[in-house]
C-alpha positions in Angstrom: 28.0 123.0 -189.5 26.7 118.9 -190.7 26.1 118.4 -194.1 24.4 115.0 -194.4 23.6 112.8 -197.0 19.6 112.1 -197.4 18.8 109.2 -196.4 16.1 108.2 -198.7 13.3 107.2 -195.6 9.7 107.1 -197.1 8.2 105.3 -194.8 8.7 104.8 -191.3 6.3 102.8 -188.9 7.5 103.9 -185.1 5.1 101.9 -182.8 3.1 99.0 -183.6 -0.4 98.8 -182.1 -0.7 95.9 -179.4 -3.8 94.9 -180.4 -6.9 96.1 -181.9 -10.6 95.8 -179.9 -13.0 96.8 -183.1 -11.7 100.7 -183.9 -9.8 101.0 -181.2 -5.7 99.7 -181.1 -4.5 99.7 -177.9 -0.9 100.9 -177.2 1.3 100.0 -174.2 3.1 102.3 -171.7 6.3 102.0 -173.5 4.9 102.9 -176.7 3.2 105.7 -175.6 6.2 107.0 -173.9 8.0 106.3 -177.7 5.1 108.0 -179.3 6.0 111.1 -176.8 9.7 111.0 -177.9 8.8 110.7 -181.4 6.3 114.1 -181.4 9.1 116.1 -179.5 11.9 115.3 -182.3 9.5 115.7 -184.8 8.5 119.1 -183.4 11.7 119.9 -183.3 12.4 119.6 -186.8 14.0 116.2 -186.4 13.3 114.4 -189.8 12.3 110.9 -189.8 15.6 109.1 -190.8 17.2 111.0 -187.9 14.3 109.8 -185.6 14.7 106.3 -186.6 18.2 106.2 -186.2 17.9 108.3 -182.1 15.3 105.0 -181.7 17.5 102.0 -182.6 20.3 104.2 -180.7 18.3 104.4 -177.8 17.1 100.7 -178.1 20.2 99.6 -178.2 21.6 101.6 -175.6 18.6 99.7 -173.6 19.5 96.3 -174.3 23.4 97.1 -173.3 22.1 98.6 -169.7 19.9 94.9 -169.1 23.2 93.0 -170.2 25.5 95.3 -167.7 23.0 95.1 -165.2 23.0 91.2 -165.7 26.4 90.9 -165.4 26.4 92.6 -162.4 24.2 90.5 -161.1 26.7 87.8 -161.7 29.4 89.2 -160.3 27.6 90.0 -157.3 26.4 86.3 -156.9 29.7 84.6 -158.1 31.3 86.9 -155.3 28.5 86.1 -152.7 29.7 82.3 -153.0 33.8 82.6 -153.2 33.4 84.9 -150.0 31.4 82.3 -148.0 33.5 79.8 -149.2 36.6 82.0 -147.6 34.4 82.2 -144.4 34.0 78.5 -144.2 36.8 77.8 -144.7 38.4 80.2 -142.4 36.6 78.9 -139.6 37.8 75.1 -140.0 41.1 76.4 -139.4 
């Protein structure tokens, strides 16, 4: 069993409309796909400071996978280079 603390949340905006044509805002993939998320832990029971809190988790969960994948991608490329720098080299000899 959790006992937590309230968190004292009274108003939480999730997803911020793109733009607005008249009555109409217009949303993107990724915020629909947030807006899904949201409405499952909400039906769930899930209060608003715990969604809020699984969101900036997940966002920056999001941001570390782009900067591993980045890094990767210079490994990768600062591997590509010493290893044809070792071919080169072992062909002048």
């Amino acid at each position: 069993m959790c006992i937590l603390k309230p968190c004292g949340c009274t108003s939480v905006m999730f997803v911020k409309a793109f733009s607005f044509r008249g009555q109409y805002r217009l949303y993107t993939d990724d915020d629909l796909e947030r807006l899904e998320l949201i409405l499952n832990l909400t039906r769930e029971l899930v209060s608003t400071c715990w969604v809020e809190i699984i969101l900036n988790m997940r966002a920056r969960m999001e941001d570390m996978q782009k900067e591993i994948r980045q890094f990767m991608e210079f490994i990768q490329t600062e591997l590509s280079g010493h290893i044809l720098g070792l071919k080169l080299a072992l062909k002048m000899h």
